[in-house]
C-alpha positions in Angstrom: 21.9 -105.7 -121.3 19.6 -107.2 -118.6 16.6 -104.3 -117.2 13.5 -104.9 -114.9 11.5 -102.7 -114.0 9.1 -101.9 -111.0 6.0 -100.0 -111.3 4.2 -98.0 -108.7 1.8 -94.8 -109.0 1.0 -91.0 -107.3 -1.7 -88.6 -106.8 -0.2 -85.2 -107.1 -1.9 -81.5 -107.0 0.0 -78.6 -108.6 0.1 -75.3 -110.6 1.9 -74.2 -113.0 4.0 -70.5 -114.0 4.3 -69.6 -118.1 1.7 -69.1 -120.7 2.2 -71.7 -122.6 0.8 -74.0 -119.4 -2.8 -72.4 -120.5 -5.3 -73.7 -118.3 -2.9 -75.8 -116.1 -1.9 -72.5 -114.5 -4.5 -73.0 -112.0 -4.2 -75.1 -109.4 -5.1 -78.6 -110.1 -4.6 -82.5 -110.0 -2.5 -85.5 -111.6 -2.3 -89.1 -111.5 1.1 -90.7 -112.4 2.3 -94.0 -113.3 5.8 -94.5 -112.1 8.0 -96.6 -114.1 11.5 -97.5 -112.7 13.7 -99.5 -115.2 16.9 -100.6 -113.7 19.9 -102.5 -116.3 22.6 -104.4 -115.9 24.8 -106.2 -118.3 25.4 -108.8 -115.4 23.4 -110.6 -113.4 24.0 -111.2 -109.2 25.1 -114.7 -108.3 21.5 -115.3 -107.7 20.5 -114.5 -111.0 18.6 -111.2 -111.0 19.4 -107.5 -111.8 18.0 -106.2 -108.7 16.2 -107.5 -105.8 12.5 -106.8 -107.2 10.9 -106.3 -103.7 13.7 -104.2 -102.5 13.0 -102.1 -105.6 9.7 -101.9 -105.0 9.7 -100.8 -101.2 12.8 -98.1 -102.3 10.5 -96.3 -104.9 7.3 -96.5 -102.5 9.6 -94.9 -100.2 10.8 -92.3 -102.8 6.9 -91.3 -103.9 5.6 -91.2 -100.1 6.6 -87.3 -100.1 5.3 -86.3 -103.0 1.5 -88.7 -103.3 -1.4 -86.5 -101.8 0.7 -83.6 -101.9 0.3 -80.5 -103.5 4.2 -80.3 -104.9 3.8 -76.3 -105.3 3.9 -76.2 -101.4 7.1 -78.4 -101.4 10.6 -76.4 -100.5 12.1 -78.9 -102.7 10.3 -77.4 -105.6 10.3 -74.2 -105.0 10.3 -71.7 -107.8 9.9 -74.8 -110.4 7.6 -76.1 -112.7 6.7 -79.5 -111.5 6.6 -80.5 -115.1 6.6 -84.6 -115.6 10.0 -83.7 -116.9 11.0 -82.5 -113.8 9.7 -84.8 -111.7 11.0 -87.3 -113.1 14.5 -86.1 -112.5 13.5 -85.7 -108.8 12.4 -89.4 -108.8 15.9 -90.6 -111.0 18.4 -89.0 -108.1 16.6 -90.5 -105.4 16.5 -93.5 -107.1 19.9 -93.3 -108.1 21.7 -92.5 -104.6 19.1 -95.4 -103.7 21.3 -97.9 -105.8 24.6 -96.3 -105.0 23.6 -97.1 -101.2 23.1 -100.4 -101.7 19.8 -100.5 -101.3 18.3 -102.7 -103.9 19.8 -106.1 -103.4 21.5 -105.5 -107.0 24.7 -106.2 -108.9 26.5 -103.9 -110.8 23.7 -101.5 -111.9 24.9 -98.8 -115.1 22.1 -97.7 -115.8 18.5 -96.3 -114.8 15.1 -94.8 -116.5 12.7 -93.6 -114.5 9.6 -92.6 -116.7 6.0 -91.0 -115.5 3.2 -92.0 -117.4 0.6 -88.9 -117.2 -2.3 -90.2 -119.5 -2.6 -93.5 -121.8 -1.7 -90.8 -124.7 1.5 -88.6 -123.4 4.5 -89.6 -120.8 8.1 -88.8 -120.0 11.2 -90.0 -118.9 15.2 -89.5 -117.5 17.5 -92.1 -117.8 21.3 -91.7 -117.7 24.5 -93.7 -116.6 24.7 -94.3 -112.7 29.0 -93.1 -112.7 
C-alpha cells in the first residue's frame, strides 16, 4: 500500500457542553496540526499517489472555514461538541468528496486518515475506506 501525506495547521476557538470537559467548558482556544494521509495500492502513470500540491491547496481549502473561527458559532456544528474527534470527521468527508471529485490529481485512492494533532502529547484520527 502506497500513502503520502500532506500536512497543514488551524487556529480554532471553542467551548464545550458535559462535565467531564472540566475547565474546557469555557470558551477558549486550540492550535491543530492537520495530518491528511491518502493510500493507494497503485500508483498514477506518473508515479505518485496523489498530486501533492493539489492535496495541499484541497485541504487549505477545507480548513479556511473553520481557522480563526470560533466553531461554536458555526451552523455546521451546531449542538456538537467540537471534539478533535469530531472534527476530524468534518475534515475526512470533505476530504473524501474532495477525492471522489477528482480533485487531487490521484489514481485510484481506497483509503484516507485524516488525524489532528492537539499537543505534542495527545491527538486523534478518522480513517476509513473511500466506497
Amino acid at each position: 500500500m502506497y500513502a503520502v501525506e500532506v500536512r497543514d495547521h488551524i487556529m480554532i476557538a471553542h467551548s464545550f457542553r458535559g462535565d467531564m470537559f472540566g475547565p474546557a467548558q469555557a470558551l477558549h482556544g486550540a492550535t491543530f496540526v492537520v495530518d491528511v494521509a491518502f493510500f493507494s495500492a497503485d500508483l498514477t502513470e506518473e508515479g505518485v499517489v496523489v498530486d501533492i500540491g493539489k492535496a495541499h491547496q484541497v485541504l487549505k481549502q477545507v480548513l479556511a472555514p473553520l481557522s480563526y473561527r470560533n466553531l461554536d458559532d458555526l451552523p455546521e456544528f451546531a449542538g456538537r461538541n467540537t471534539t478533535t474527534e469530531v472534527l476530524c470527521r468534518h475534515i475526512f468527508d470533505a476530504m473524501a468528496d474532495a477525492a471522489r471529485a477528482g480533485q487531487l490529481g490521484a489514481g485510484q485512492l481506497v483509503r484516507l486518515k485524516v488525524t489532528l494533532h492537539e499537543s505534542h502529547v495527545a491527538r486523534a484520527w478518522f480513517e476509513a475506506d473511500l466506497s
